[in-house]
C-alpha positions in Angstrom: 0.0 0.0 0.0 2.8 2.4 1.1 4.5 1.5 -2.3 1.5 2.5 -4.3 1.6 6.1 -2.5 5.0 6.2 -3.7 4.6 4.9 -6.6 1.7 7.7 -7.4 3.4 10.9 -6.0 6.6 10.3 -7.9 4.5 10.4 -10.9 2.4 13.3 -10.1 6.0 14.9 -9.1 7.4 14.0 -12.6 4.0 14.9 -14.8 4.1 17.5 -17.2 0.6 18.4 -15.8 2.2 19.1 -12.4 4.9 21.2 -13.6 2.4 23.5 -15.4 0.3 24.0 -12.1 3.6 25.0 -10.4 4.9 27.8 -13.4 0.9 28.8 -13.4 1.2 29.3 -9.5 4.5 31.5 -9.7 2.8 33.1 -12.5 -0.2 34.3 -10.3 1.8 34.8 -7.2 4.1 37.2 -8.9 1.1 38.7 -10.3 -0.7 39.4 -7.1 2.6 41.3 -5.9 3.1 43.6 -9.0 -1.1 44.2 -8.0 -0.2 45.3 -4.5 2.6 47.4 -5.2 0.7 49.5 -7.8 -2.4 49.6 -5.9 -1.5 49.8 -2.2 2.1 51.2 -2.3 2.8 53.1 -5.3 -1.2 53.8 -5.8 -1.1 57.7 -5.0 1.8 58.1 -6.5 0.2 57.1 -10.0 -3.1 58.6 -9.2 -1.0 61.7 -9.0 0.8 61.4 -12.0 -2.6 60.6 -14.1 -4.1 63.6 -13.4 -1.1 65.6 -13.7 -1.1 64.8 -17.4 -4.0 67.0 -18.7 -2.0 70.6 -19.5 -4.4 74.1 -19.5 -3.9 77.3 -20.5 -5.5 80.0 -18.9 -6.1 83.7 -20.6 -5.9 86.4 -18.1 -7.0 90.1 -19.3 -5.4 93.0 -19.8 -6.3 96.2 -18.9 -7.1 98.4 -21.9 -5.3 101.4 -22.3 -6.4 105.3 -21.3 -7.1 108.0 -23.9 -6.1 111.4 -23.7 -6.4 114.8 -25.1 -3.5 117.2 -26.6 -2.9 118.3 -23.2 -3.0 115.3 -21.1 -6.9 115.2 -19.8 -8.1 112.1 -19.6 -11.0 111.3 -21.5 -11.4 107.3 -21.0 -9.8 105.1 -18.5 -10.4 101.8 -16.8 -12.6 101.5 -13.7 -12.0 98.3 -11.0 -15.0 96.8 -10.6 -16.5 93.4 -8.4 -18.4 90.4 -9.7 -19.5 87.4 -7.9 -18.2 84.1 -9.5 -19.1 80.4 -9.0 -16.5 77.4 -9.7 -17.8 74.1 -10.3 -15.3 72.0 -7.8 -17.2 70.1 -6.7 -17.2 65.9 -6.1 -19.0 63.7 -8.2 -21.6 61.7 -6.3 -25.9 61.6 -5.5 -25.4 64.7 -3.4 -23.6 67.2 -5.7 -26.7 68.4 -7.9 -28.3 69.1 -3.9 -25.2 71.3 -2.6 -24.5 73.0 -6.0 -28.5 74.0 -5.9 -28.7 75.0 -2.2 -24.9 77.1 -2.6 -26.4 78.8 -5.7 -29.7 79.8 -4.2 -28.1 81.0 -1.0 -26.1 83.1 -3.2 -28.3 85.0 -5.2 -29.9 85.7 -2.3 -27.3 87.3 -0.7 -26.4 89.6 -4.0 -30.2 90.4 -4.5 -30.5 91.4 -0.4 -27.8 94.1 -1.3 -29.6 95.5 -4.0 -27.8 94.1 -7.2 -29.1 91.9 -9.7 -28.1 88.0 -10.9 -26.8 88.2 -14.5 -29.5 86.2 -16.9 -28.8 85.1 -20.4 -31.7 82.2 -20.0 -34.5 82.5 -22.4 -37.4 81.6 -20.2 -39.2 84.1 -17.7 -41.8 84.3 -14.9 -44.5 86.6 -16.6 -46.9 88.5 -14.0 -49.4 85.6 -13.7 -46.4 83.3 -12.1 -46.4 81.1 -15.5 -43.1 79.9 -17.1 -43.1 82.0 -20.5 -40.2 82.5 -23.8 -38.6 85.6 -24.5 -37.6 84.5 -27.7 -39.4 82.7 -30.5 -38.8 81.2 -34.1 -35.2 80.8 -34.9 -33.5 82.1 -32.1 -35.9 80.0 -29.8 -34.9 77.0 -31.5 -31.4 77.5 -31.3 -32.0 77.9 -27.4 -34.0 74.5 -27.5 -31.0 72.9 -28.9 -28.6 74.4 -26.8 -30.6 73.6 -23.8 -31.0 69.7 -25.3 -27.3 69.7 -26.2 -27.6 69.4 -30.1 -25.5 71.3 -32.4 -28.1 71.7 -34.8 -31.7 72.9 -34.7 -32.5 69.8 -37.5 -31.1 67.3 -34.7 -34.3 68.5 -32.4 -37.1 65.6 -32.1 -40.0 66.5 -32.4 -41.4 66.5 -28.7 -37.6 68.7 -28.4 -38.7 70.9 -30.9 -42.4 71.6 -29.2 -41.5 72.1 -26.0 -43.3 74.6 -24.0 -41.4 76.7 -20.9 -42.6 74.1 -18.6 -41.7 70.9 -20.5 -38.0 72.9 -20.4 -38.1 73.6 -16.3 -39.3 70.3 -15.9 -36.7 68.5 -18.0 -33.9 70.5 -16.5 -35.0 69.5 -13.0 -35.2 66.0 -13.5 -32.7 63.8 -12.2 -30.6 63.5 -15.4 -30.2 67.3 -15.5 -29.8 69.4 -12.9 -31.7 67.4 -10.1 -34.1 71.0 -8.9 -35.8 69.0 -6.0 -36.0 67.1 -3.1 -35.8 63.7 -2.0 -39.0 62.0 0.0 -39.9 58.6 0.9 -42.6 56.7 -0.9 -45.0 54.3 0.1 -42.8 51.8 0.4 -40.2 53.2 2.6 -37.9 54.4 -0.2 -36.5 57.4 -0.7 -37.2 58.8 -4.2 -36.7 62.2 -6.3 -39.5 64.5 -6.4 -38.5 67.7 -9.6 -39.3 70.9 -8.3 -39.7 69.7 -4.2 -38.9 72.4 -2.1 -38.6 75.8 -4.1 -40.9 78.6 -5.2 -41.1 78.9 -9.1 -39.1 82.0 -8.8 -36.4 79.8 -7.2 -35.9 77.4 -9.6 -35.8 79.5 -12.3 -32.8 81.3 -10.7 -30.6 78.1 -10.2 -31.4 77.0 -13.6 -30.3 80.3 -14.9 -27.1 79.9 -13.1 -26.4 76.2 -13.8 -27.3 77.0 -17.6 -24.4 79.6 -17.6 -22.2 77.0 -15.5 -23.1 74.6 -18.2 -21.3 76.4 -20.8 -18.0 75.6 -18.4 -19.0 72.0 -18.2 -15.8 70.9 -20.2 -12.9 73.6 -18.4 -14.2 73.8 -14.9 -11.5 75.7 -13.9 -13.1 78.6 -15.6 -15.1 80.4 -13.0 -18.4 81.0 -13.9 -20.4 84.9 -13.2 -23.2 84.8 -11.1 -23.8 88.9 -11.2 -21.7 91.7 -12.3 -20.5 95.4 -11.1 -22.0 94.3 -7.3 -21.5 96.6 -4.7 -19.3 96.7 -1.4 -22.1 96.1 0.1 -22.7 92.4 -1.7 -18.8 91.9 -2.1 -18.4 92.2 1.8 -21.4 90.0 2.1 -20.4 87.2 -0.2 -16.6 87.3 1.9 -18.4 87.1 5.0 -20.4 83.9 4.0 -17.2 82.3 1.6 -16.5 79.4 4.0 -20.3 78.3 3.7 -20.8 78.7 -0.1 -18.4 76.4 -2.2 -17.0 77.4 -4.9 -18.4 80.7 -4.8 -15.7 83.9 -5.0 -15.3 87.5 -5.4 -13.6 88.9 -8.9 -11.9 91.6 -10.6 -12.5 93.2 -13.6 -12.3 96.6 -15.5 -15.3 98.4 -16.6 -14.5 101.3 -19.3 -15.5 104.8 -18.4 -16.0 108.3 -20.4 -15.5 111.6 -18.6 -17.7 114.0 -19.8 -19.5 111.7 -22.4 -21.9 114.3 -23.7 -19.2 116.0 -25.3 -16.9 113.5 -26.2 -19.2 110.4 -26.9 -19.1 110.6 -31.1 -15.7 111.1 -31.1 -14.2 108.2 -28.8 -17.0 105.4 -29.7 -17.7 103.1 -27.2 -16.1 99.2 -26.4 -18.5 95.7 -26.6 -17.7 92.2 -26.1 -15.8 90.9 -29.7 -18.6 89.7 -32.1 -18.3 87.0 -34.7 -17.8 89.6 -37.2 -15.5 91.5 -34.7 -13.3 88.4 -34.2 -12.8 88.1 -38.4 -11.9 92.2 -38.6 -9.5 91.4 -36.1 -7.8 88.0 -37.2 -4.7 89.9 -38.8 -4.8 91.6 -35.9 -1.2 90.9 -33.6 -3.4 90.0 -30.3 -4.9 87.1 -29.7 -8.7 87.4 -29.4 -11.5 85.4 -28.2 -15.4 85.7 -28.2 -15.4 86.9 -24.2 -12.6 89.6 -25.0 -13.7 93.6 -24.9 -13.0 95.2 -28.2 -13.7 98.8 -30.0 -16.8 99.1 -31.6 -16.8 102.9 -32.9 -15.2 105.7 -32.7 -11.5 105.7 -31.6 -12.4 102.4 -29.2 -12.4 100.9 -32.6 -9.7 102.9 -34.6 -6.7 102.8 -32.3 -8.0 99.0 -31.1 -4.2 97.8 -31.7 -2.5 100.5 -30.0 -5.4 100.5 -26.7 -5.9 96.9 -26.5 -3.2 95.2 -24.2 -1.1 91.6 -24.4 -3.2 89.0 -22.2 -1.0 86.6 -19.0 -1.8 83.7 -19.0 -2.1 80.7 -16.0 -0.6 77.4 -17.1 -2.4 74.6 -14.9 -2.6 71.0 -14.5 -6.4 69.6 -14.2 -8.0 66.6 -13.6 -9.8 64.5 -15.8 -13.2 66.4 -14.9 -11.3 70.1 -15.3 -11.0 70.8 -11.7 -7.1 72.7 -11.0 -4.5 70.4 -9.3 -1.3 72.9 -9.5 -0.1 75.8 -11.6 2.3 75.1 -13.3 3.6 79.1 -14.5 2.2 82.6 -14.4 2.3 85.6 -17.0 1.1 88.4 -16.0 -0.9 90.8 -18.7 0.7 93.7 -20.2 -1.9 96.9 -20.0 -2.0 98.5 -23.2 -0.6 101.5 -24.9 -1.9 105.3 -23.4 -3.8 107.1 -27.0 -3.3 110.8 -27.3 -5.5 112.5 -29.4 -5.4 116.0 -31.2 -8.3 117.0 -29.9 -8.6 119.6 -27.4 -11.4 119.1 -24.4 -11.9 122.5 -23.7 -12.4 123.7 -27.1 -14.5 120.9 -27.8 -16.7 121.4 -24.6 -16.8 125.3 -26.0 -18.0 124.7 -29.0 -20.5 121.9 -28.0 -21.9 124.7 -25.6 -22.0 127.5 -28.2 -23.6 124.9 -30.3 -26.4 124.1 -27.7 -27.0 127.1 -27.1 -28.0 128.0 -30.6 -30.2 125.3 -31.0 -32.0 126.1 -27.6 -32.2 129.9 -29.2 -33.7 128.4 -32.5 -35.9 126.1 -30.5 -37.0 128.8 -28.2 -38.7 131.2 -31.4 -40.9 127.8 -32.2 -42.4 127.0 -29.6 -45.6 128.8 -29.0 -48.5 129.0 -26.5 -51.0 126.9 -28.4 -52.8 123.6 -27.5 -52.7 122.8 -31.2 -50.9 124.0 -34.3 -51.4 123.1 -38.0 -48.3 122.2 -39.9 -49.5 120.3 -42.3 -49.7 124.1 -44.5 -47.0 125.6 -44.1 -43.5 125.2 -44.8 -40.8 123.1 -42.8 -39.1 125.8 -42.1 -42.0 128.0 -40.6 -43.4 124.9 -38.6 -44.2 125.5 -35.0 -44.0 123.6 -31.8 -47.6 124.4 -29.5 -46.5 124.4 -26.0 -48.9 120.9 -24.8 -46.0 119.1 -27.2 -43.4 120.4 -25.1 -45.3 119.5 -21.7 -45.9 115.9 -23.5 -41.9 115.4 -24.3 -40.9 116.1 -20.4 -43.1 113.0 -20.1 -42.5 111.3 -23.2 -38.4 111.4 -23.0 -38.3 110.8 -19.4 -37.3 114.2 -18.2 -40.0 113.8 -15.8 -40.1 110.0 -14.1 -44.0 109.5 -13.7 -42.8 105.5 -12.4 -42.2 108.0 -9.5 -46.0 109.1 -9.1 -47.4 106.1 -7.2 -44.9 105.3 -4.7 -44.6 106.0 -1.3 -42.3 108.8 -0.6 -44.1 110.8 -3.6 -44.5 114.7 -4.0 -47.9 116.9 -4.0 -48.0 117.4 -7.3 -46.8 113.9 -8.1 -49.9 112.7 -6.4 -52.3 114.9 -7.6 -51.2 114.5 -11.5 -51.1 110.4 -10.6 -54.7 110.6 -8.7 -56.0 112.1 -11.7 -53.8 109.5 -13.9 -55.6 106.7 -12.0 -58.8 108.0 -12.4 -58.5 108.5 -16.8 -57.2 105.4 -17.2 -60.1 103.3 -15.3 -62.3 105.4 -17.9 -60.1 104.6 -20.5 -59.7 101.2 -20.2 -63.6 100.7 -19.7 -63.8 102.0 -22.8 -61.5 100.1 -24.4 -62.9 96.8 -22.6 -66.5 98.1 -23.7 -64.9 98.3 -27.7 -63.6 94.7 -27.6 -66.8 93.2 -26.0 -69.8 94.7 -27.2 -69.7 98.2 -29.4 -66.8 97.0 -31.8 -66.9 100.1 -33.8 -64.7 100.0 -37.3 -60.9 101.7 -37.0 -62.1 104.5 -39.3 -65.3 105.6 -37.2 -63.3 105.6 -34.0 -62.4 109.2 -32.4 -59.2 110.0 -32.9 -57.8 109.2 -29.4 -59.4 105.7 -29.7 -57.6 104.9 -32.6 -54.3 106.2 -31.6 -55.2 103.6 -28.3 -56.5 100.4 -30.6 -53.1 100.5 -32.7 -50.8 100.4 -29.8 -52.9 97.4 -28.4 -52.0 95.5 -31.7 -48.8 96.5 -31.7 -48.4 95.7 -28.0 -49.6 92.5 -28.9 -47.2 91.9 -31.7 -44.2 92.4 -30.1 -41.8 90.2 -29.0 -41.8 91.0 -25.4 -45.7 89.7 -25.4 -45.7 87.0 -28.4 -49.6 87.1 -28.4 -49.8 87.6 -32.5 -47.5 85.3 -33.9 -45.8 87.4 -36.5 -44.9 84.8 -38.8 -48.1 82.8 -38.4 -49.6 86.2 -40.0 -51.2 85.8 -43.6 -50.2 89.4 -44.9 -52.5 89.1 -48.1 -55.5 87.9 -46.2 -58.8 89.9 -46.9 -59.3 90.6 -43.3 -55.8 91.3 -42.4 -56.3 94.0 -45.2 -59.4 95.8 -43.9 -57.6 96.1 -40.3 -54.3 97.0 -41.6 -55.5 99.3 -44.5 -58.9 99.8 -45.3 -59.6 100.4 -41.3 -63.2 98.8 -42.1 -63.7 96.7 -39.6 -63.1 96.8 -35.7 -60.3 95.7 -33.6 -62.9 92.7 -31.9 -63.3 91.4 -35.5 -59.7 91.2 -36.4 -58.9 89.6 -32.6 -61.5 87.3 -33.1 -60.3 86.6 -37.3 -56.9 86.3 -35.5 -57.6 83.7 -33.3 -59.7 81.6 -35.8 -56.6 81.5 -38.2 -54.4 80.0 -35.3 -52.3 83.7 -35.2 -52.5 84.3 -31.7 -50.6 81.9 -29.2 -52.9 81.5 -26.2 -50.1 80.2 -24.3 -49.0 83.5 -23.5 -52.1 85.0 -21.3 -54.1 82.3 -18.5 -56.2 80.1 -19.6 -58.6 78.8 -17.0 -59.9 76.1 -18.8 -57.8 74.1 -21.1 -61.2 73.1 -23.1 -62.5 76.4 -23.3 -64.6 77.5 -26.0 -63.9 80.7 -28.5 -65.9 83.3 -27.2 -64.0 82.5 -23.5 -60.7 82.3 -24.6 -61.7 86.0 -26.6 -62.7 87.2 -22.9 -59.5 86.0 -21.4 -57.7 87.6 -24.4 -59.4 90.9 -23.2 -58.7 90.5 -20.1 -55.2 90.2 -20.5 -55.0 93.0 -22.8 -56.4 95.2 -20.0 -54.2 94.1 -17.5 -51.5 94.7 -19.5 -52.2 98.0 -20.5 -52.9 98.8 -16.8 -49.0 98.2 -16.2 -47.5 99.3 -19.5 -45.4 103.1 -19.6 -45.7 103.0 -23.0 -49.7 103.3 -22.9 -49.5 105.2 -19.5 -47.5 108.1 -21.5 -50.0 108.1 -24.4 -53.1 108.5 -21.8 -50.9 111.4 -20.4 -50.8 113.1 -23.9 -54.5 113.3 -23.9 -54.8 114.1 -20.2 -53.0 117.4 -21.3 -54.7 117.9 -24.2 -58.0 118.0 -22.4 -56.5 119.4 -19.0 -56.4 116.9 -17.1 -53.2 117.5 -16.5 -51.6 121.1 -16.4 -47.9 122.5 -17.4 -48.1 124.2 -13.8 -48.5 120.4 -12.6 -45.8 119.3 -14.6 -43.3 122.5 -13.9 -43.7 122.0 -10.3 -42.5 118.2 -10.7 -39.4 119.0 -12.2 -39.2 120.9 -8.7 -40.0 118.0 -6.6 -37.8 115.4 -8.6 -35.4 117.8 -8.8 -34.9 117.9 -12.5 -34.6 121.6 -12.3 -33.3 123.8 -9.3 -34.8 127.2 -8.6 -35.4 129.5 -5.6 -38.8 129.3 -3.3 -39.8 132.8 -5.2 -39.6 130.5 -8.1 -41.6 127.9 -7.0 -44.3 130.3 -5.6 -44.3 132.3 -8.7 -45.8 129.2 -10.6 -47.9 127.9 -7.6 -49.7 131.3 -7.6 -50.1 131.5 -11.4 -48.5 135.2 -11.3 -45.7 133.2 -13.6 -47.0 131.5 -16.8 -45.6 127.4 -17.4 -44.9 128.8 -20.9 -42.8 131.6 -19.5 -41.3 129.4 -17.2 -40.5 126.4 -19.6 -39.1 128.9 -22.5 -36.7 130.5 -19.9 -35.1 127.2 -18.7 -34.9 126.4 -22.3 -33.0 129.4 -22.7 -30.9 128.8 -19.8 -29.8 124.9 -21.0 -31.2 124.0 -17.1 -33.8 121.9 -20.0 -31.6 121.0 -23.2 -33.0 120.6 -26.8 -31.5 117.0 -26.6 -33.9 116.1 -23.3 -37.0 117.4 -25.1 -35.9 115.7 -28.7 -38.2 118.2 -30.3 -37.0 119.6 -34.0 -34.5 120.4 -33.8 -32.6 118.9 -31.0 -29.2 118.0 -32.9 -26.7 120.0 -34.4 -23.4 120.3 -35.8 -19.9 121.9 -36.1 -16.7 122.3 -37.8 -13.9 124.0 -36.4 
């Protein structure tokens, strides 16, 4: 038996099958140590050297150089100003979308406690009935659609992509695969799952997305900070430093904001700076500086001219990043070179002279044309005997915003600031009444309306038509239609017809004013239309001025009113005599007005009446 054992390990010992388990077992064994020593001695070290191996280049501005006159004032120069900035470092895992949202939202409410505002480049708003609404439509919208639904090309839209309305957008970028707006809750059965939307007001979400939409652009260089609000106050910088240890990411920066002395005078002659368009960037490809699309450039004037000479040689950061873009270590520094000082030929004193002299004459001229007359006719008499009757002048201190009537309603308002808005109030109840009684019952044709009416009807439609409303859908529009024609040009039939026409053809998008009822009929989707156009008007400047024309037309309002504003808003300084003068009527408006014409204390450029603009050679 023994000898069998013997007999059987020797030739196991001597198999070829044997000796192959043995070399397969050194095999593995040397294996598992070259595994350990990468992983759990030398893992770091080649973590390290991984993510060391992605090399970035980072552009740092330069500060654009100052122009001068001949005799060394300065006419534009550089201004430090603050902006709040967001960095994406965050870690990957389920709770990153949750911090990002609740760091961004504590944020912007920090910058809008302080008084500034969040910067906003996303297409989507919150209209005044708290509903999710475009700002953009046709081809721009759907270039925002494929932005959002990260397609390079509108044709690469699907079709439910392509349709989406603002709240099919929201919705999407809460979900989970997106931004992840929303909280987390347990179900019925125990589990916790992700509820879009959870947690925030409307208002809310559409502020993070607005942010994380502008972060998103960063998405591939995340060690490019993103701006959450620009030019903020000390009061918001100081705020933001204060609460830096709790809001990740989050930082104060520096940039330079361009600024004109004395622009009134100089404004045509040194232009102005933008951010580099498409067509800027091709101008400028011979050009010896290196631009990009976020770079400041020249657009007129000598901004634009001497853009070679002002615009300065960028630093630059060289880091080392991670696979996901976060910074590991800088590798080298440039700083930016400022650019090159511009001395002009020009002299600022002389120019400010003549600019004066110039004014003056045009207040002069302006001054012999305007007469004290409600109404003038001058449609029969030459150009250069047309006059200017004094209510057009009372209607351009309104009109141009020389007089703020936003101003009227508030709370630390005037006298006469009340008692013109009181009256305001009160004409534009009757007005609209009449307007809602026109739409709803009378529907009188264009041609047959007074006057006033019509002037009132057109700016609905045109209200209606713009792009800030959407409500007429401009391309839906058949321009050749019969009806179209008798609104637009014939002015045959009223504007409750051509609503009603409008929405029959599919021209108006109902979408844009509440619908109650989804399933609602014609005639109630007509009174919601009129109801929106109401409450519309009831908040629109715009329509607010043109009541105010007719309110002094018909005296509703008086130039005294008006004169004694400028007082109280202190568009115009005078002494108490002054003031009492007009408030006793022993001084006329008209007297009043053409002597602070004559004076410059109210320019021909503030009133924009003809003429207002002027030139010289010298």
């Amino acid at each position: 038996m023994l000898t069998d054992i013997k007999e059987w390990i020797k030739n196991v010992i001597f198999s070829r099958l044997f000796m192959l388990v043995i070399i397969i077992g050194a095999l593995f064994f040397i294996l598992m140590q070259k595994l350990f020593v990468l992983q759990i001695i030398n893992g770091k070290d080649y973590l390290n050297n991984f993510t060391l191996t992605i090399k970035k280049e980072i552009s740092l501005p330069s500060a654009r150089g100052n122009i001068y006159d001949r005799n060394g004032n300065l006419l534009a120069y550089n201004e430090l100003a603050y902006s709040v900035t967001i960095e994406d470092n965050y870690e990957s895992g389920s709770e990153k979308n949750f911090l990002l949202n609740d760091t961004i939202i504590r944020t912007v409410k920090i910058i809008e406690g302080c008084g500034d505002e969040v910067n906003n480049d996303f297409k989507v708003i919150l209209n005044r009935f708290g509903r999710y609404e475009y700002i953009v439509s046709d081809t721009r919208l759907l270039r925002f659609l494929a932005d959002v639904y990260g397609h390079q090309k509108i044709d690469d839209l699907t079709p439910e992509e392509r349709n989406s309305t603002p709240d099919d957008l929201i919705r999407y970028l809460c979900s989970k695969e997106r931004y992840q707006i929303g909280a987390m809750e347990e179900n019925e059965d125990g589990e916790k799952e992700f509820i879009p939307l959870k947690g925030y007001t409307p208002e809310e979400i559409l502020k993070i997305i607005t942010v994380r939409y502008a972060m998103s652009t960063n998405s591939y260089q995340k060690y490019l900070s993103t701006v959450i609000a620009s030019q903020v106050s000390s009061e918001t910088v100081a705020a933001i430093m204060e609460n830096k240890p709790e809001l990740q990411g989050v930082d104060i920066a520096e940039n330079m904001l361009r600024r004109y002395n004395d622009p009134q005078y100089f404004s045509h002659i040194l232009g102005y700076v933008g951010t580099a368009s498409t067509e800027d960037l091709e101008e400028l490809s011979a050009s010896t500086h290196d631009y990009d699309i976020t770079d400041t450039v020249g657009k007129a004037g000598i901004e634009k001219t001497m853009e070679e000479y002002l615009q300065g040689r960028k630093g630059k950061d060289v880091v080392f990043t991670d696979n996901v873009g976060k910074v590991i270590s800088t590798d080298s520094h440039e700083d930016p070179v400022a650019g090159q000082d511009v001395y002009l030929s020009i002299d600022s004193d002389l120019q400010k002279a003549v600019y004066n002299m110039l004014e003056q004459k045009l207040a002069g001229i302006l001054v012999t044309k305007i007469i004290n007359m409600k109404e003038y006719n001058n449609s029969e008499v030459k150009s250069s005997n047309m006059m200017i009757p004094i209510d057009d002048v009372y209607f351009a201190l309104i009109n141009n915003n020389v007089i703020d009537i936003t101003r009227f309603g508030s709370s630390d308002s005037h006298q006469y600031e009340k008692e013109v808005y009181d009256a305001f109030i009160g004409r534009q109840n009757d007005i609209l009444a009449d307007v809602r009684t026109e739409l709803i019952d009378t529907a009188t044709p264009y041609k047959d309306l007074p006057k006033e009416m019509q002037v009132y009807e057109s700016y609905i439609v045109s209200r209606l038509q713009a792009s800030s409303t959407g409500v007429i859908m401009n391309d839906a529009v058949d321009r050749e239609d019969k009806t179209y024609l008798d609104w637009t040009v014939n002015e045959t039939i009223s504007l409750k017809e051509y609503l009603n026409y409008c929405l029959a053809q599919n021209w108006i998008d109902i979408s844009k004013f509440r619908i109650e009822n989804m399933y609602s009929d014609t005639s109630e989707v007509y009174e919601q239309l009129v109801d929106f156009i109401c409450e519309d008007l009831k908040n629109d400047t715009g329509f607010s001025k043109k009541i105010y024309k007719y309110m002094i037309r018909d005296g509703y309002v008086t130039g005294r009113q008006l004169c004694l504003i400028m007082f109280e808003q202190r568009v115009i300084y005078g002494t108490s005599a002054d003031k009492q003068a007009l408030e006793s009527g022993s001084r006329t408006s008209y007297d009043f007005l053409i002597n602070k014409i004559s004076n410059i204390e109210i320019s021909p450029a503030q009133l924009a009446l003809d003429p207002c603009s002027g030139s010289c050679v010298v």
